[in-house]
PDB file of N, H, CA, C and O in Angstrom:
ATOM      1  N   UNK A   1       3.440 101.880  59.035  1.00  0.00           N
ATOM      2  CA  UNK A   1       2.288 101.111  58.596  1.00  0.00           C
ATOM      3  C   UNK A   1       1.025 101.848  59.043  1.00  0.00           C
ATOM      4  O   UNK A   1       0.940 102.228  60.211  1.00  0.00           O
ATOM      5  N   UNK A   2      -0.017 102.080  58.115  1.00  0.00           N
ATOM      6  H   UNK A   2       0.052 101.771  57.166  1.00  0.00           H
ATOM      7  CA  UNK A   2      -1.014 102.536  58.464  1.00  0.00           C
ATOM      8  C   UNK A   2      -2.514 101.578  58.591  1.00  0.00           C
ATOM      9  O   UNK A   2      -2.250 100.466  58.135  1.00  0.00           O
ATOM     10  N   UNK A   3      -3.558 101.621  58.919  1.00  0.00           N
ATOM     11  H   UNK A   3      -3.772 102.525  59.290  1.00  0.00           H
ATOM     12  CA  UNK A   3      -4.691 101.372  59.356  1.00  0.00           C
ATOM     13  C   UNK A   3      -4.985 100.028  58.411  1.00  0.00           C
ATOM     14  O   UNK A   3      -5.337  98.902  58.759  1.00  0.00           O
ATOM     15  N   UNK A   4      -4.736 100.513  57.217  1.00  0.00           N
ATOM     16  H   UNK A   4      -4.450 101.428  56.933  1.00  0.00           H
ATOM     17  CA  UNK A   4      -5.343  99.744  56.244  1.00  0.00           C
ATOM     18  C   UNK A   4      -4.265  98.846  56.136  1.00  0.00           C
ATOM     19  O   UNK A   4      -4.951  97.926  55.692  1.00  0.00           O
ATOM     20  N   UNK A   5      -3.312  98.442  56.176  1.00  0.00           N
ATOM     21  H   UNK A   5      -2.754  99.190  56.537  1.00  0.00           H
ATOM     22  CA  UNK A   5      -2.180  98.059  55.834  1.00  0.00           C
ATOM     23  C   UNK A   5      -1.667  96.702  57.135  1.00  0.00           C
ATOM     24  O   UNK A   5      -0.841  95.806  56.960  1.00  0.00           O
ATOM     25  N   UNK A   6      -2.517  96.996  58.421  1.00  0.00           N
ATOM     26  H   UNK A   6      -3.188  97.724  58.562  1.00  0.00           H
ATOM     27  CA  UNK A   6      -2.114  96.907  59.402  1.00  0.00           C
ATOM     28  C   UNK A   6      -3.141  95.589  59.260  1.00  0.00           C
ATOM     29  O   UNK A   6      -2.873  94.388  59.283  1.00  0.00           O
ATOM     30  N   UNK A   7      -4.564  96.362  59.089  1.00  0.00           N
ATOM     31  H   UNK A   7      -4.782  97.338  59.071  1.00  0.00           H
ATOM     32  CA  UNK A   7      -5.449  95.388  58.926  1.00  0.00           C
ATOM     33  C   UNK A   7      -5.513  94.272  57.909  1.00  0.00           C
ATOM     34  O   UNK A   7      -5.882  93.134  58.199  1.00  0.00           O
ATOM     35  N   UNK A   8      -4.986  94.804  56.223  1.00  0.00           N
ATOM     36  H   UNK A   8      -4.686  95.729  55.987  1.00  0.00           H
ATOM     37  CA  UNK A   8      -4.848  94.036  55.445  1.00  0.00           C
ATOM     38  C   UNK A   8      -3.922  92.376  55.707  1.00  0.00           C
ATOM     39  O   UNK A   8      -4.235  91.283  55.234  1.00  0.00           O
ATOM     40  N   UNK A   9      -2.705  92.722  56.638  1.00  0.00           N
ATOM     41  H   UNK A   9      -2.451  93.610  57.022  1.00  0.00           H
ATOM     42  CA  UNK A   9      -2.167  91.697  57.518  1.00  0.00           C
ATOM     43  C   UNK A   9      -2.650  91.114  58.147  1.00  0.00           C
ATOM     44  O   UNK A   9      -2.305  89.932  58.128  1.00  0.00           O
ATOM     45  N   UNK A  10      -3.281  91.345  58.702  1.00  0.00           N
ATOM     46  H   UNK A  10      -3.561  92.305  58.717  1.00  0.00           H
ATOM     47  CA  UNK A  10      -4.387  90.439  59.484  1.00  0.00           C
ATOM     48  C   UNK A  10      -5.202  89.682  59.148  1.00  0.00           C
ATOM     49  O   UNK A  10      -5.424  88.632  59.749  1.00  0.00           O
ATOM     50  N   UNK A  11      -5.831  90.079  58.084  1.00  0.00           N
ATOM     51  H   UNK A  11      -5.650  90.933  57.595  1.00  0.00           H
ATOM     52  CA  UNK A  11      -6.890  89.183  57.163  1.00  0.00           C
ATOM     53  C   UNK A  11      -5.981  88.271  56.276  1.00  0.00           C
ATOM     54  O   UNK A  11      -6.616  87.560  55.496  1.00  0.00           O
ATOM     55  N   UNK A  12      -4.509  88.138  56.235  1.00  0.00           N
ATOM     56  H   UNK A  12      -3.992  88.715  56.868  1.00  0.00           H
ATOM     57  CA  UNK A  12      -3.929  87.485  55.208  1.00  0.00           C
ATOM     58  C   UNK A  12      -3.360  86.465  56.751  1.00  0.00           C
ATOM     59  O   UNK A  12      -3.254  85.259  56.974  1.00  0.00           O
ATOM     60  N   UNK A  13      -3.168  87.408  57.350  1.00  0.00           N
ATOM     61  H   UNK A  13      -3.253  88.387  57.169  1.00  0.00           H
ATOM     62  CA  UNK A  13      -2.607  86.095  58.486  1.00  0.00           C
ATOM     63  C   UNK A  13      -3.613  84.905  58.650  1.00  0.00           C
ATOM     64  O   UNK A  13      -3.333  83.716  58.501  1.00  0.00           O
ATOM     65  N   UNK A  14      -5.223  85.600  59.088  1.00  0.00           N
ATOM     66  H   UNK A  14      -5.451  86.566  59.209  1.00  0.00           H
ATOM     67  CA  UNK A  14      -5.983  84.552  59.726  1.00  0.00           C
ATOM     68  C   UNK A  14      -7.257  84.180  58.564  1.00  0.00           C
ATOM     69  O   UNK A  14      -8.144  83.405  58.921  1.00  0.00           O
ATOM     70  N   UNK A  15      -7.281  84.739  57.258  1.00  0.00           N
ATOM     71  H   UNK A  15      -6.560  85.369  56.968  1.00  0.00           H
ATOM     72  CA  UNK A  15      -8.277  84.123  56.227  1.00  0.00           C
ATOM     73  C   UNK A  15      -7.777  83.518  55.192  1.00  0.00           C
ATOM     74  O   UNK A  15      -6.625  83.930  55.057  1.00  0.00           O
ATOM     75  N   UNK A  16      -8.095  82.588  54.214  1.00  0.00           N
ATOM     76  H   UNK A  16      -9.030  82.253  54.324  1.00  0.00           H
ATOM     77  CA  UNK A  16      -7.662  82.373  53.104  1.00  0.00           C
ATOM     78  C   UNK A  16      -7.649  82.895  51.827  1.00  0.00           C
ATOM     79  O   UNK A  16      -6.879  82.660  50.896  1.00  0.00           O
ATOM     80  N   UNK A  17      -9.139  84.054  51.948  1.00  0.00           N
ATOM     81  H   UNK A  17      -9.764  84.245  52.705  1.00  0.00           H
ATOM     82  CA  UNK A  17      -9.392  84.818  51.065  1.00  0.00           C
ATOM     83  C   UNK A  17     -10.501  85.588  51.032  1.00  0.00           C
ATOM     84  O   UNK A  17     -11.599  85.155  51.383  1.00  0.00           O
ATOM     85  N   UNK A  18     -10.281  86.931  50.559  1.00  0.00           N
ATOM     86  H   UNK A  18      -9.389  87.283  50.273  1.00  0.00           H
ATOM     87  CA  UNK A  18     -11.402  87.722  51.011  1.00  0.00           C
ATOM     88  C   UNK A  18     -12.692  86.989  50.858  1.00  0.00           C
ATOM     89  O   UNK A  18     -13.570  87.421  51.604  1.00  0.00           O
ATOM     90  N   UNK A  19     -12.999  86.113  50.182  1.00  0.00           N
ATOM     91  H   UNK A  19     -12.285  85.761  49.576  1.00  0.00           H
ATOM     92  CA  UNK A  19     -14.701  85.673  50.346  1.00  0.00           C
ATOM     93  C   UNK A  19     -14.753  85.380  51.554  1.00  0.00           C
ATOM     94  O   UNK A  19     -15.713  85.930  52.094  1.00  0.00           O
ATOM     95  N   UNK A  20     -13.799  84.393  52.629  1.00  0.00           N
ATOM     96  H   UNK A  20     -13.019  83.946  52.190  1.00  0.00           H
ATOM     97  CA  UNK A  20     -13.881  84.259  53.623  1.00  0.00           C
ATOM     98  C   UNK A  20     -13.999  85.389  54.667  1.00  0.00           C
ATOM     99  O   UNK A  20     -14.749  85.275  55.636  1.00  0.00           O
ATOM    100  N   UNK A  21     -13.262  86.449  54.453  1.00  0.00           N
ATOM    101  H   UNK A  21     -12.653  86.541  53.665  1.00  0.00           H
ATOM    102  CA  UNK A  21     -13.625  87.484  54.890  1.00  0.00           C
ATOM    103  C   UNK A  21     -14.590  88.124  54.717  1.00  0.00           C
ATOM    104  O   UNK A  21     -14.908  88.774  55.713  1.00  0.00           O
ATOM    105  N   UNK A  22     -15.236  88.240  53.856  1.00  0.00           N
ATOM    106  H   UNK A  22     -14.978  87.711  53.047  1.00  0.00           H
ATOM    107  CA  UNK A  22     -16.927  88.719  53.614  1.00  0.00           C
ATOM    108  C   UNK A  22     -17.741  87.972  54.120  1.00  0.00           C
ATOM    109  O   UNK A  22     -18.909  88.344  54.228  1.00  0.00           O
ATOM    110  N   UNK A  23     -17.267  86.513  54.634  1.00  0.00           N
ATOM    111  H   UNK A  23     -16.318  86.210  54.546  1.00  0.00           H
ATOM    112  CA  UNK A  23     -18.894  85.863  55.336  1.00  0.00           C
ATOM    113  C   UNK A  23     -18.173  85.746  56.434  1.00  0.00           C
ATOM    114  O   UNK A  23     -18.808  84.850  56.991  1.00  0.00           O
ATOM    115  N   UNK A  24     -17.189  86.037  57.243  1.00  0.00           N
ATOM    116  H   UNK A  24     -16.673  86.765  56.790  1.00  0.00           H
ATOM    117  CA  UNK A  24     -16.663  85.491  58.631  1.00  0.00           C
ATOM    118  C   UNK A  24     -17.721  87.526  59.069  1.00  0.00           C
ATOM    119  O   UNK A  24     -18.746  87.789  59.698  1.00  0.00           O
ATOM    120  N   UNK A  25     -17.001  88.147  58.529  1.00  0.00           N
ATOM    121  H   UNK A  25     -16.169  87.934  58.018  1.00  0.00           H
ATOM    122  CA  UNK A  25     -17.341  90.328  58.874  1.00  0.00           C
ATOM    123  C   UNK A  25     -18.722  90.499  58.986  1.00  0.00           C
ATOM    124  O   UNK A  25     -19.243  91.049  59.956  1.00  0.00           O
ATOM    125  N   UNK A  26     -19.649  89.821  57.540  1.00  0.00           N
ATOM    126  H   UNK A  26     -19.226  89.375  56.751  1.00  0.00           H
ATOM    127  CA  UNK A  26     -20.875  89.719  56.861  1.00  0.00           C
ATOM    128  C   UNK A  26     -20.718  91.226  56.332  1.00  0.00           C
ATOM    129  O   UNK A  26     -21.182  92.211  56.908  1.00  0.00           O
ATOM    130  N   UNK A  27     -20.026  91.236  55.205  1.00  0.00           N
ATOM    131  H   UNK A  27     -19.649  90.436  54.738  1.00  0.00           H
ATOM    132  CA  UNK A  27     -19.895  92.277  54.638  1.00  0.00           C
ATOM    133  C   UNK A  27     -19.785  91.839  53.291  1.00  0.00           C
ATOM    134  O   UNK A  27     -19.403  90.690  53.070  1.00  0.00           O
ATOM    135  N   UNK A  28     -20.174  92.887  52.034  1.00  0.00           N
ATOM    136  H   UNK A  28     -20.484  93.821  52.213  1.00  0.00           H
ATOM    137  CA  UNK A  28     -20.215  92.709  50.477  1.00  0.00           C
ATOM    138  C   UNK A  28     -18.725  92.203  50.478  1.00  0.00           C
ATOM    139  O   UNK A  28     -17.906  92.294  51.392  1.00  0.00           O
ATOM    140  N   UNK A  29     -18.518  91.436  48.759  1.00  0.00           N
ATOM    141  H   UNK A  29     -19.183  91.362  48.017  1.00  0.00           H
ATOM    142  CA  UNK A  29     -16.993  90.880  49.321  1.00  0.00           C
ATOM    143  C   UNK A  29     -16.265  92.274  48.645  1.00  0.00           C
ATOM    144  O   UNK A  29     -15.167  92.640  49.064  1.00  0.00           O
ATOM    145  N   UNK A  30     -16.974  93.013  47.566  1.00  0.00           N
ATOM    146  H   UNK A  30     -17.866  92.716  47.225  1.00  0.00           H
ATOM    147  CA  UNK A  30     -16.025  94.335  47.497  1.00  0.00           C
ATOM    148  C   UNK A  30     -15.136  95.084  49.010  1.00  0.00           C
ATOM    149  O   UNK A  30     -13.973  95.455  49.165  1.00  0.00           O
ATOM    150  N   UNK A  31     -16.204  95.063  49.827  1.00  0.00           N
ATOM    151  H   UNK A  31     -17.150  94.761  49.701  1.00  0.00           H
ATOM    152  CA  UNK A  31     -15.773  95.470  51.364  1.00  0.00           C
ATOM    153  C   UNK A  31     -14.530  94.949  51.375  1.00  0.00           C
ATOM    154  O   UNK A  31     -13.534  95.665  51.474  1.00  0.00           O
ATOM    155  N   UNK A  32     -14.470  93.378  51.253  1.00  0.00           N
ATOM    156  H   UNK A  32     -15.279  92.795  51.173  1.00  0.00           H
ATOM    157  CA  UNK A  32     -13.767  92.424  51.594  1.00  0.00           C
ATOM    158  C   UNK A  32     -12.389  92.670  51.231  1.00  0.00           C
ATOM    159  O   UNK A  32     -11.376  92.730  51.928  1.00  0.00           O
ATOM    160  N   UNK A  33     -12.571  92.800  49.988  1.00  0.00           N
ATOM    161  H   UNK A  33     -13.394  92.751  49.421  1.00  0.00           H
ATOM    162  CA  UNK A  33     -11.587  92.696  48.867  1.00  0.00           C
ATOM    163  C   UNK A  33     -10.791  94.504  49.274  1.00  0.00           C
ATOM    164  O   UNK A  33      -9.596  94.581  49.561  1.00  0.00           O
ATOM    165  N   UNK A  34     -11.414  95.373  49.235  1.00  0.00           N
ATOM    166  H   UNK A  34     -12.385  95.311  49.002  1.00  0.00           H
ATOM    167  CA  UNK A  34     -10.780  96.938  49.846  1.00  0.00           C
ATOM    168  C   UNK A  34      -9.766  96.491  51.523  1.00  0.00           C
ATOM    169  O   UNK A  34      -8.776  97.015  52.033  1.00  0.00           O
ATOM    170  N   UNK A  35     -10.345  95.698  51.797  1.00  0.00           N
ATOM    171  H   UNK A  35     -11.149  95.271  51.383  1.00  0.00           H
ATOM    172  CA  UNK A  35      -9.841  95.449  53.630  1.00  0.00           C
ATOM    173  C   UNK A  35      -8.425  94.705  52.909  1.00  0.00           C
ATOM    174  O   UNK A  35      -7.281  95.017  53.243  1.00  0.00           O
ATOM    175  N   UNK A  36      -8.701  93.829  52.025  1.00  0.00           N
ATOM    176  H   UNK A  36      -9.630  93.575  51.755  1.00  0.00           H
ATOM    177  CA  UNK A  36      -7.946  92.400  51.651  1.00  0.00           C
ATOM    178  C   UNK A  36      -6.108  93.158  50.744  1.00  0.00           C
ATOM    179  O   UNK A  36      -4.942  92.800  50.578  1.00  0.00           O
ATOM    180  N   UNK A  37      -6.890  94.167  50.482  1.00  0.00           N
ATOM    181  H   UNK A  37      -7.837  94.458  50.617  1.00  0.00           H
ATOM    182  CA  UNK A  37      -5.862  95.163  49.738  1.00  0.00           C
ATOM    183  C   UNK A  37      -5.114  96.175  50.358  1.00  0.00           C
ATOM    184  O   UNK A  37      -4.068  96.637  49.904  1.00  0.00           O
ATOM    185  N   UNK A  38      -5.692  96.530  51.455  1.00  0.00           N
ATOM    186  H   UNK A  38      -6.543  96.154  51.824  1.00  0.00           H
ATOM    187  CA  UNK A  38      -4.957  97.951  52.420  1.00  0.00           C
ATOM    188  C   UNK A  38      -5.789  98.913  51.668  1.00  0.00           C
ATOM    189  O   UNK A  38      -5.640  99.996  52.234  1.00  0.00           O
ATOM    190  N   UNK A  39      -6.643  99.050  50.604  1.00  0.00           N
ATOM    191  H   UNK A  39      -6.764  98.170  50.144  1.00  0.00           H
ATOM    192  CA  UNK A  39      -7.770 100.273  49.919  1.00  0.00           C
ATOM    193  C   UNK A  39      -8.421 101.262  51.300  1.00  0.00           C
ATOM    194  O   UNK A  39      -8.607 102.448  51.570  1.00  0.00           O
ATOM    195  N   UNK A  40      -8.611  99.867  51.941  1.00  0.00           N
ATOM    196  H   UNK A  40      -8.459  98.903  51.721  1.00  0.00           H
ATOM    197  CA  UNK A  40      -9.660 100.775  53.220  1.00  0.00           C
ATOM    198  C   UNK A  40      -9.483  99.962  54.414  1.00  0.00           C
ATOM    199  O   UNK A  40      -9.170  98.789  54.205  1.00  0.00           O
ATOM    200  N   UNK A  41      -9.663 100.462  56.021  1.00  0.00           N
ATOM    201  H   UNK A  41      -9.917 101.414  56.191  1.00  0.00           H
ATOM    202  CA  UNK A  41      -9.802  99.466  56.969  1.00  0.00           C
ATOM    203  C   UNK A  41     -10.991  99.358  57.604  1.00  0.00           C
ATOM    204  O   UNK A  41     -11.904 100.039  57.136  1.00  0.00           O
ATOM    205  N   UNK A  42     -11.227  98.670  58.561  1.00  0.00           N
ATOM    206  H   UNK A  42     -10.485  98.116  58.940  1.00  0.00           H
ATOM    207  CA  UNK A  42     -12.569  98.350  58.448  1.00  0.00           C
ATOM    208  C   UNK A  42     -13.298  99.398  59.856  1.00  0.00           C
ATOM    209  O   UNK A  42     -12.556  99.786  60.759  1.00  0.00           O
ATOM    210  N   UNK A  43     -14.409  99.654  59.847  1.00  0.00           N
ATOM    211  H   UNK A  43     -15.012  99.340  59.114  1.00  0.00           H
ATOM    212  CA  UNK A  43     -15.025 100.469  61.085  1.00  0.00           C
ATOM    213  C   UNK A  43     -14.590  99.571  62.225  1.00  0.00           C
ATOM    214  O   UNK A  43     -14.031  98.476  62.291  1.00  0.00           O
ATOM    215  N   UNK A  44     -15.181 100.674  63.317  1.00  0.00           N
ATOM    216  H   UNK A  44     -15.635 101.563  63.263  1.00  0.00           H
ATOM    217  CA  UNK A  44     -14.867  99.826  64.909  1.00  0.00           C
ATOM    218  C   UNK A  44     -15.877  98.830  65.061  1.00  0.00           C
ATOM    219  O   UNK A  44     -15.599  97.895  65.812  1.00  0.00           O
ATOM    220  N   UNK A  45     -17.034  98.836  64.481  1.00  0.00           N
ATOM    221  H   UNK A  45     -17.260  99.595  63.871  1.00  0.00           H
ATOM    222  CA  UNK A  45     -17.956  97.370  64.882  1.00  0.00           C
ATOM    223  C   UNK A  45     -16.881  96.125  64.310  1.00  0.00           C
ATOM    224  O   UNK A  45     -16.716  95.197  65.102  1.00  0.00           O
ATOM    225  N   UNK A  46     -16.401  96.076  63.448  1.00  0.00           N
ATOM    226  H   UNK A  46     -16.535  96.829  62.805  1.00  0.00           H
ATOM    227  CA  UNK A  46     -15.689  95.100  62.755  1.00  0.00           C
ATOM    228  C   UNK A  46     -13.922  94.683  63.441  1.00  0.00           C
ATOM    229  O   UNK A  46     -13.159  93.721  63.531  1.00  0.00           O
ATOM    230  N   UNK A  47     -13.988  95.972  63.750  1.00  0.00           N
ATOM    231  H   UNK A  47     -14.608  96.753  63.676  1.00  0.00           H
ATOM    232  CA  UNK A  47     -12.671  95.323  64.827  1.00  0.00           C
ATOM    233  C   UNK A  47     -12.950  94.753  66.189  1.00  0.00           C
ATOM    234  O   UNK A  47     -12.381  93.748  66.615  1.00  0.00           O
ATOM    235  N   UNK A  48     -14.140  95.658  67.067  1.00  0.00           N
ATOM    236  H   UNK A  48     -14.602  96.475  66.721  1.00  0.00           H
ATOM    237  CA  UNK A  48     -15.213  94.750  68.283  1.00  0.00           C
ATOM    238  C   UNK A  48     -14.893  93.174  67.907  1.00  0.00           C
ATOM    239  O   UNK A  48     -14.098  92.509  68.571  1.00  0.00           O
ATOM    240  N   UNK A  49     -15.565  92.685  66.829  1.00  0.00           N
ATOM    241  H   UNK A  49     -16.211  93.225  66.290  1.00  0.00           H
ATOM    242  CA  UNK A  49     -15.691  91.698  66.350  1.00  0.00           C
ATOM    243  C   UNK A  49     -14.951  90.898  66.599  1.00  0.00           C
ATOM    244  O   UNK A  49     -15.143  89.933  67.339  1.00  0.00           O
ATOM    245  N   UNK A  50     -13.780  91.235  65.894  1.00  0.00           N
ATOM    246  H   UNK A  50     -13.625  92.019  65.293  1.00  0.00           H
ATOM    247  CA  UNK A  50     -12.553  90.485  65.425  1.00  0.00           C
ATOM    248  C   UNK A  50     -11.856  90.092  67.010  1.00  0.00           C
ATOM    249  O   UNK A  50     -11.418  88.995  67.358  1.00  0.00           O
ATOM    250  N   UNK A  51     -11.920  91.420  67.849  1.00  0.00           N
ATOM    251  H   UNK A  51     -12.275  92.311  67.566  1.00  0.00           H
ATOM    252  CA  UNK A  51     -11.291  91.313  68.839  1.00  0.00           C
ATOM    253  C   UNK A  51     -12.029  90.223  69.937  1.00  0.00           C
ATOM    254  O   UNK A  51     -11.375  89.444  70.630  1.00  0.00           O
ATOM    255  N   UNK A  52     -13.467  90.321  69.955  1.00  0.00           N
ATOM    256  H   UNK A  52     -13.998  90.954  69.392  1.00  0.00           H
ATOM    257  CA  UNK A  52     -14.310  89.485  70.556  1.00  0.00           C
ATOM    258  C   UNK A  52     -13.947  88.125  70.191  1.00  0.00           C
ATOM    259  O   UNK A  52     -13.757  87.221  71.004  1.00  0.00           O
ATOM    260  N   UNK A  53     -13.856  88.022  68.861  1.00  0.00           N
ATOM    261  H   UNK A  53     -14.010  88.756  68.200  1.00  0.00           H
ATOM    262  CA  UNK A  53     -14.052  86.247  68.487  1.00  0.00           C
ATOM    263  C   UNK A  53     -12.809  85.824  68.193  1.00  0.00           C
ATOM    264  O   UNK A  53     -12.669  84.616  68.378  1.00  0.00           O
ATOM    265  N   UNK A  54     -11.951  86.337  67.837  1.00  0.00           N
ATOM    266  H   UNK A  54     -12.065  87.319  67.686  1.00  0.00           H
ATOM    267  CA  UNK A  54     -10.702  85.625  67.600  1.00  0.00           C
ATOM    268  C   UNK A  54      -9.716  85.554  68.303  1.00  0.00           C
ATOM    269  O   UNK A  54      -8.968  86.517  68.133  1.00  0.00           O
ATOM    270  N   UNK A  55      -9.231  84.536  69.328  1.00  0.00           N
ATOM    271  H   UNK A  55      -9.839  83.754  69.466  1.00  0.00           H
ATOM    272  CA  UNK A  55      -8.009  84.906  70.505  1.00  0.00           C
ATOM    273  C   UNK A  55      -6.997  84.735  70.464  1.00  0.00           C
ATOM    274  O   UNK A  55      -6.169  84.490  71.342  1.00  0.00           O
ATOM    275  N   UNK A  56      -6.905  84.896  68.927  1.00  0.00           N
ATOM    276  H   UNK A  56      -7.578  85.094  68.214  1.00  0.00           H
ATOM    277  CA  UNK A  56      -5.237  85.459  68.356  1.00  0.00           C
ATOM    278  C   UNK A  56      -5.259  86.917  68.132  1.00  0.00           C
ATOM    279  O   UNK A  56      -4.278  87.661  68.144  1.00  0.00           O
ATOM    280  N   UNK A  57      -6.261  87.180  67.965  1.00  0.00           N
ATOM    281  H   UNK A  57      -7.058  86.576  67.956  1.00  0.00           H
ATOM    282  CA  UNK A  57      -6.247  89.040  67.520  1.00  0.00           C
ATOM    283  C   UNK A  57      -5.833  89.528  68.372  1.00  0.00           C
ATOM    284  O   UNK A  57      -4.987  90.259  67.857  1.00  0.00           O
ATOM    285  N   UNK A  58      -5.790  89.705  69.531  1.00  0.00           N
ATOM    286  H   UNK A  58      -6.477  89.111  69.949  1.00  0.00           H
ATOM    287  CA  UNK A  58      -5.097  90.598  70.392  1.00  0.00           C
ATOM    288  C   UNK A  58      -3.584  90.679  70.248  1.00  0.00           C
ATOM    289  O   UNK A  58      -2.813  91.638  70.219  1.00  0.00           O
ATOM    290  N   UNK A  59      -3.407  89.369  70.167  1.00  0.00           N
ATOM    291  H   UNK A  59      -4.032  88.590  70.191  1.00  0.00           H
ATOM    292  CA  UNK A  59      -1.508  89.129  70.212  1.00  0.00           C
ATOM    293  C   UNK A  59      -0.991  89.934  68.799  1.00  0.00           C
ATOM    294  O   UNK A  59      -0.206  90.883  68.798  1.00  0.00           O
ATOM    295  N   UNK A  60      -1.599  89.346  67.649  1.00  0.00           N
ATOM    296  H   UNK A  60      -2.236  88.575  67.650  1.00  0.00           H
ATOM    297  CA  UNK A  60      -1.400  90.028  66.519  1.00  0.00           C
ATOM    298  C   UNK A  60      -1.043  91.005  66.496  1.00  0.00           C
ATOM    299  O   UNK A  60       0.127  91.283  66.234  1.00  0.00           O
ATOM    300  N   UNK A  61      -2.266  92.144  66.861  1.00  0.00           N
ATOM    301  H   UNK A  61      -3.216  91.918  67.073  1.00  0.00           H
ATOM    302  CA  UNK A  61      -2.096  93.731  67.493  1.00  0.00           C
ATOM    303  C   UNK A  61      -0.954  94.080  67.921  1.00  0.00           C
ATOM    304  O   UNK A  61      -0.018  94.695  67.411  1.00  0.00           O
ATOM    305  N   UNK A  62      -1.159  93.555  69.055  1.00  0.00           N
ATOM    306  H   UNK A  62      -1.919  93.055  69.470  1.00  0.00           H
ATOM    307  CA  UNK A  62      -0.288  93.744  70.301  1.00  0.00           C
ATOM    308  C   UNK A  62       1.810  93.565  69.459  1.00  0.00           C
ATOM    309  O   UNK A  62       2.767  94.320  69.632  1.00  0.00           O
ATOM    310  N   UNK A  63       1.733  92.587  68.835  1.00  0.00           N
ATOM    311  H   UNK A  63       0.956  91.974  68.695  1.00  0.00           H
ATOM    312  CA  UNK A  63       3.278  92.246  68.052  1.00  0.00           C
ATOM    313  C   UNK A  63       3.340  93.529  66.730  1.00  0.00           C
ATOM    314  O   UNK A  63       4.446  94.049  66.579  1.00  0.00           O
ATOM    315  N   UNK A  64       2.481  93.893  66.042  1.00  0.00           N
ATOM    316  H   UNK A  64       1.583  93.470  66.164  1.00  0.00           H
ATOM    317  CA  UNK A  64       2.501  94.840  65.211  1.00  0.00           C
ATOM    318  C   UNK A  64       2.755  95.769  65.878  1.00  0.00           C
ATOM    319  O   UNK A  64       3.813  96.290  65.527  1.00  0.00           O
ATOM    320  N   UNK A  65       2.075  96.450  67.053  1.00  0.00           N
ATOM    321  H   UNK A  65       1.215  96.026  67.339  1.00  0.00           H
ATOM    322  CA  UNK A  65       2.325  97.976  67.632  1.00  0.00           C
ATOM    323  C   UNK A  65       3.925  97.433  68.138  1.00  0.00           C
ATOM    324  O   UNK A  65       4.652  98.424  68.081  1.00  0.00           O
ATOM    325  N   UNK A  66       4.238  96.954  68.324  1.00  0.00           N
ATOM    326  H   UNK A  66       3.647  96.148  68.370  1.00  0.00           H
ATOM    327  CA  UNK A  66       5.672  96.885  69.346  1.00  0.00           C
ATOM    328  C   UNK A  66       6.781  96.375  68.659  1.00  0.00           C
ATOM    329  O   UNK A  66       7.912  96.215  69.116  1.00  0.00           O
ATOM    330  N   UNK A  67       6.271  96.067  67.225  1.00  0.00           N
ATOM    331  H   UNK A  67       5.352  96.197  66.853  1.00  0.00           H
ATOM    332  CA  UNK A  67       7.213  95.803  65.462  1.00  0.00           C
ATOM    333  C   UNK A  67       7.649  97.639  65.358  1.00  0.00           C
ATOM    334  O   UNK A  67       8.751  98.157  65.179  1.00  0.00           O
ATOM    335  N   UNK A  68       6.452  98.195  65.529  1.00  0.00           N
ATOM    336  H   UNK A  68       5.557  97.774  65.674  1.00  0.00           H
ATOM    337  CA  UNK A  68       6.570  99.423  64.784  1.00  0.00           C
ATOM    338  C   UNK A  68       6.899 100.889  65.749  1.00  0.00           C
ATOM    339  O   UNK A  68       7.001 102.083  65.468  1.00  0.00           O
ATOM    340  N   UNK A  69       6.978 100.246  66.755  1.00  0.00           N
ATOM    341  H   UNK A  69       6.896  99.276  66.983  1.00  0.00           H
ATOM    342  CA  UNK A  69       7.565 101.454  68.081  1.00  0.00           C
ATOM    343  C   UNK A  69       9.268 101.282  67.751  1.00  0.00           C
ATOM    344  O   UNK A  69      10.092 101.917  68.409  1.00  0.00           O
TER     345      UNK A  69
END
């Protein structure tokens, strides 16, 4: 699993849909929609973020890297 792919899981685990993801990030929802797809993953301000505000994100992470070891 790569970057985008890793992340795209994530946004399907904890959003309902990329619009939500474009106003939770504050990003265009094209952004949204590339993250929402595995197209692209998102910069490190946006993972800061995620990791700051959401206190499931770590575990998430944390179960993906140790799925894929």
């Amino acid at each position: 699993m790569h970057a985008a792919e890793l992340w795209s899981a994530y946004f399907h685990a904890r959003f309902a849909s990329p619009r939500e993801v474009a106003l939770f990030c504050d990003v265009s929802f094209q952004t949204a929609l590339n993250w929402w797809g595995a197209v692209t993953a998102p910069a490190s301000h946006i993972a800061l973020l995620v990791l700051l505000t959401d206190p499931e994100a770590p575990a998430f992470f944390a179960d993906a890297v140790q799925r894929a070891a």
